[in-house]
C-alpha positions in Angstrom: 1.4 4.2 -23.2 2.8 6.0 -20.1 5.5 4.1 -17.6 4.4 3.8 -14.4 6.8 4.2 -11.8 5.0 1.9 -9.2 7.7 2.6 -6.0 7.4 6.2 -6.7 3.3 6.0 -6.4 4.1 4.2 -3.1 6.8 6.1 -1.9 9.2 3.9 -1.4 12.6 2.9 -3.0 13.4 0.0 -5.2 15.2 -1.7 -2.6 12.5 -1.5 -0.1 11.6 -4.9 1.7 8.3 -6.8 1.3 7.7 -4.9 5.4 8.1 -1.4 4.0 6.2 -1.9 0.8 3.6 -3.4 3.0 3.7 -0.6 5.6 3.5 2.6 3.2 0.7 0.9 1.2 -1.8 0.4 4.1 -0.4 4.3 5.4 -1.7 5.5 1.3 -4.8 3.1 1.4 -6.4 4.6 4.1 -5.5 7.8 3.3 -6.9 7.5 -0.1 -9.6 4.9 0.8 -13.3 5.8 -0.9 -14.9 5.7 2.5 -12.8 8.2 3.9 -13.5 10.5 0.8 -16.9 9.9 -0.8 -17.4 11.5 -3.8 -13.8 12.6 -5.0 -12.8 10.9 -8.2 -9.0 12.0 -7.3 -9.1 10.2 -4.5 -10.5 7.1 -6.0 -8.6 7.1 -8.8 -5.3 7.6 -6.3 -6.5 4.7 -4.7 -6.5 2.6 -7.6 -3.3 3.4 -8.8 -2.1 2.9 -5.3 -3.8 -1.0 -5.2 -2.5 -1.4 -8.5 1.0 -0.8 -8.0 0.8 -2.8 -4.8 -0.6 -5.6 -6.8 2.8 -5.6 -8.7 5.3 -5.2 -5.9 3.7 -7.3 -3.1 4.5 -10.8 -5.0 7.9 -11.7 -6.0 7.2 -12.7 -9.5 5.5 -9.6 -10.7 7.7 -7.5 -9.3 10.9 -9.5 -10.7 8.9 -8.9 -14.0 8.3 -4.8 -13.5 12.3 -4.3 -12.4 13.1 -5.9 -15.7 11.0 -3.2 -17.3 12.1 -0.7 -15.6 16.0 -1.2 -15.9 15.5 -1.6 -20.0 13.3 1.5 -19.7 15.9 3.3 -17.4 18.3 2.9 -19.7 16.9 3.7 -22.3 16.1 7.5 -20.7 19.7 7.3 -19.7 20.8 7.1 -23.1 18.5 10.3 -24.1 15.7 8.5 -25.2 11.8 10.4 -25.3 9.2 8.8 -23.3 7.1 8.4 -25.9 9.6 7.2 -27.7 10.1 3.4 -26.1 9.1 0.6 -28.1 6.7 -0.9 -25.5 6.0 -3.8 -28.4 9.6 -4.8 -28.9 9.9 -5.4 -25.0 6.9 -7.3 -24.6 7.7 -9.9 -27.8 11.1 -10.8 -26.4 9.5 -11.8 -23.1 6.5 -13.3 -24.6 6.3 -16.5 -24.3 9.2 -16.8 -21.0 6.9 -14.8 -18.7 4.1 -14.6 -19.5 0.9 -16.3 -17.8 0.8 -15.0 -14.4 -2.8 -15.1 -14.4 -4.1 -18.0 -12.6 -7.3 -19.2 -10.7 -5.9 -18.8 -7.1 -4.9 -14.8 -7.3 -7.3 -12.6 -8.4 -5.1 -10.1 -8.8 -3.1 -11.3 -11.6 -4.1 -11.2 -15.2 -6.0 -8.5 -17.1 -9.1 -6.5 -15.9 -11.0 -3.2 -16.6 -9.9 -1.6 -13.3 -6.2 -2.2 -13.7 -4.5 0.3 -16.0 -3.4 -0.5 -19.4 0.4 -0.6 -18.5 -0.3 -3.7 -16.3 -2.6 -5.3 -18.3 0.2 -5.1 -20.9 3.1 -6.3 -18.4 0.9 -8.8 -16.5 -1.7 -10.2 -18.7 -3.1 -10.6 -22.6 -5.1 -8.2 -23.0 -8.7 -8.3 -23.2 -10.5 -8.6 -26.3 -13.4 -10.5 -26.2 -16.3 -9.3 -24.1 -16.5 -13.0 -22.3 -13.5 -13.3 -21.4 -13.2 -9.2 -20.2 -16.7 -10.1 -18.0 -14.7 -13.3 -16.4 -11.9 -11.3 -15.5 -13.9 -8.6 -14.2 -15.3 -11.1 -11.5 -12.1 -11.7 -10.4 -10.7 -8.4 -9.7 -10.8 -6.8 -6.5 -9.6 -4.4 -3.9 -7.0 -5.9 -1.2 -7.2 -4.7 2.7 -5.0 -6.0 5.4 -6.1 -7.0 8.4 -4.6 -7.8 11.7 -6.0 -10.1 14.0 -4.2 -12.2 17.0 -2.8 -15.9 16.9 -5.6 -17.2 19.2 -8.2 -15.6 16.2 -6.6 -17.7 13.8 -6.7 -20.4 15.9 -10.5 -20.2 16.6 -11.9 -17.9 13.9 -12.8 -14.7 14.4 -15.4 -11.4 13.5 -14.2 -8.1 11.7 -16.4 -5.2 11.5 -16.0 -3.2 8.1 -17.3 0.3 7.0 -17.8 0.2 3.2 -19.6 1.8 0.6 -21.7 3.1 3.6 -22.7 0.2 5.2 -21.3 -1.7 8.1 -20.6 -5.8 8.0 -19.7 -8.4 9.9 -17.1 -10.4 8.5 -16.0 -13.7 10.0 -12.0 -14.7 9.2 -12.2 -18.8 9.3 -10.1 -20.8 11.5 -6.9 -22.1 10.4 -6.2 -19.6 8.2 -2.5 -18.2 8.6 -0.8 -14.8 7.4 -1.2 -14.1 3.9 -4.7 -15.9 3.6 -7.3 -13.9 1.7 -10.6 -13.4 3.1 -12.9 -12.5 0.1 -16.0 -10.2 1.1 -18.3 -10.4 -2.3 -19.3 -6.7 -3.3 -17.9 -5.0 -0.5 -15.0 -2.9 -2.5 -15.5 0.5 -4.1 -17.9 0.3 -7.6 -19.0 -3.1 -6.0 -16.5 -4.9 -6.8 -15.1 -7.9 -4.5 -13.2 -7.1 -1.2 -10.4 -9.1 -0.1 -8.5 -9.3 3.4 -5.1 -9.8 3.7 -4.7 -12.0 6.7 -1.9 -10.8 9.0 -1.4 -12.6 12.3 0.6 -10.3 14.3 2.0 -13.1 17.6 3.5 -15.7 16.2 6.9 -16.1 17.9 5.2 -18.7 20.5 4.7 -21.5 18.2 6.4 -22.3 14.2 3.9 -23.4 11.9 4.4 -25.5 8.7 0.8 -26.1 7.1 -1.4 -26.8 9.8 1.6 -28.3 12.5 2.7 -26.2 15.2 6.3 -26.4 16.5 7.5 -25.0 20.3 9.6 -25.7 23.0 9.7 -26.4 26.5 12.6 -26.3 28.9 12.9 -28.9 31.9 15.2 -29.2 34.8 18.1 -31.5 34.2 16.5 -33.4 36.9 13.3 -34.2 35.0 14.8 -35.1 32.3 17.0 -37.7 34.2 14.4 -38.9 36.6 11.5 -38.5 34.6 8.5 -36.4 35.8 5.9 -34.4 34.7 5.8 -30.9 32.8 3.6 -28.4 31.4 3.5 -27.8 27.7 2.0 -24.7 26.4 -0.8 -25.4 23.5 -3.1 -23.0 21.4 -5.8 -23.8 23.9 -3.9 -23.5 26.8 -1.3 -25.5 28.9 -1.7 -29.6 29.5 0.7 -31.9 31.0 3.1 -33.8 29.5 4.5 -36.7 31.2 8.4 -37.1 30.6 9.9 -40.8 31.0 12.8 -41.2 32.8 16.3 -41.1 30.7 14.7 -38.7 28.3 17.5 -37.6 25.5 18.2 -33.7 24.9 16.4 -32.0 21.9 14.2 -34.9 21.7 11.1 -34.4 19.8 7.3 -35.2 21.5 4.2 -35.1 19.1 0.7 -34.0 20.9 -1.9 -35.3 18.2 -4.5 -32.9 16.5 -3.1 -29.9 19.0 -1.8 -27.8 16.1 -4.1 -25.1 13.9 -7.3 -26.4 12.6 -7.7 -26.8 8.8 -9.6 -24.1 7.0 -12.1 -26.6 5.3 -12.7 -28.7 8.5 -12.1 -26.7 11.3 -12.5 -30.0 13.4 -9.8 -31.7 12.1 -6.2 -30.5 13.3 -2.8 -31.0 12.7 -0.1 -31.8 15.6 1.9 -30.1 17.8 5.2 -31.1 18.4 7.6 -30.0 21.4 10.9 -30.3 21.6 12.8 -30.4 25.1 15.5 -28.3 26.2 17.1 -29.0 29.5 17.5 -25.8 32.0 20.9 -25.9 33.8 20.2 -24.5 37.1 22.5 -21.4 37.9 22.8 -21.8 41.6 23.3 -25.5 43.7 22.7 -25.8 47.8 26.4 -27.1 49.0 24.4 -30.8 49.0 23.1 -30.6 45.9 26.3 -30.1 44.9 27.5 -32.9 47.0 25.3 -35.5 45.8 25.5 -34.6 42.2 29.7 -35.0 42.3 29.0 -38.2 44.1 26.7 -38.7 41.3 29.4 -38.3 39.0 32.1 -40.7 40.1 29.7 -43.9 39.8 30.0 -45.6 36.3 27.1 -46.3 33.6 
């Protein structure tokens, strides 16, 4: 069995960030993508080793697993050892049983599979011996494909338009869901295997999010927040009034119920958004403003 040098197939270094890795996959992926090239096997087969070593790199825990590999495997080259000379078994038996498992029911990625290679079958799952368990598997393997949509889409749900295995569909991307979500589009990939977008929300500086609460802030004149008055808070569906009591505290916190992102299984049903106030200190005072706000200042509380 052959090494695969997964950063080299992506062309990218082994310090790369999560950003880069992310950015010269999609650059391959559409370079490589079936569409684009019906009918070459080079291309396909590129564009499965590309997916594949994406697969590995894009989550923490596989690729903690693959630099482990690779460092015993480096060093054993470094030492002058053949390629085909690295005892594959001996590596695998001493981190049986520590790492193995990352197969599970929520990423259809991980595990074993007929599409993936050998070499990650061997780093990633058990491999495949019994025809049931090879035809479950094979059901949940896939090809991955970002896609970028806005903050308000997430917020309301949104349409994609793909080109696949020459046909076009309409794909809608749920409400709620957030970046990193995975859309799953049944028989849409090459061979007809399962498609799955990568959601990637690309405006999210406005609001925080933690599940389905949003987080902002809002900045008020010191003299709101002394007298009391009203402001305008910013919200996913537009601005609303919020109505500031007198003697409001710095940095305190005001929760707008069921304002925050919807929930991807019940879309009407919303968590909270919750503002926090930061006072604005006006840069320039009229001589009585000034006036008033020293005389202000020499009364007692």
């Amino acid at each position: 069995m052959d090494y695969k040098d997964y950063y080299k197939i992506l062309g990218v270094e082994r310090k790369s960030s999560a950003d880069e890795i992310r950015t010269a996959y999609r650059k391959l992926a559409m370079q490589f993508h079936p569409d684009k090239n019906p009918g070459d096997k080079k291309a396909e087969d590129k564009f499965k080793e590309i997916n594949e070593a994406y697969q590995v790199l894009s989550d923490d825990k596989k690729r903690a697993r693959y630099d482990q590999l690779g460092s015993a495997y480096s060093d054993f080259r470094t030492k002058g050892g053949r390629p085909g000379d690295f005892q594959w078994d001996d590596w695998f038996q001493q981190q049986q049983g520590s790492q193995r498992g990352y197969g599970n029911a929520g990423d259809p990625f991980a595990g074993a599979g007929g599409n993936f290679s050998d070499f990650f079958r061997s780093i990633f799952g058990e491999a495949v011996r019994s025809s049931a368990r090879n035809q479950a598997m094979q059901q949940q393997q896939g090809y991955q494909q970002e896609v970028d949509i806005s903050f308000q889409e997430a917020y309301e749900g949104t349409m994609r338009q793909l080109q696949t295995n020459g046909r076009k569909l309409q794909v809608r991307i749920p409400a709620g869901v957030k970046t990193g979500s995975k859309v799953r589009v049944a028989g849409a990939g090459p061979e007809g295997l399962d498609l799955y977008l990568i959601v990637n929300i690309t405006d999210e500086s406005l609001f925080e999010r933690e599940g389905q609460d949003l987080y902002t802030t809002s900045a008020l004149s010191v003299f709101t927040i002394i007298l009391g008055g009203d402001t305008e808070v910013e919200t996913p569906t537009g601005k609303v009034k919020l109505s500031i009591p007198a003697g409001t505290q710095v940095d305190q916190v005001f929760r707008l119920a069921g304002r925050g992102m919807p929930h991807l299984k019940n879309a009407n049903t919303k968590g909270d958004l919750f503002v926090k106030l930061k006072v604005q200190i006006p840069k320039y005072l009229s001589s009585k403003q000034i006036e008033l706000i020293e005389e202000a200042s020499r009364i007692k509380f």
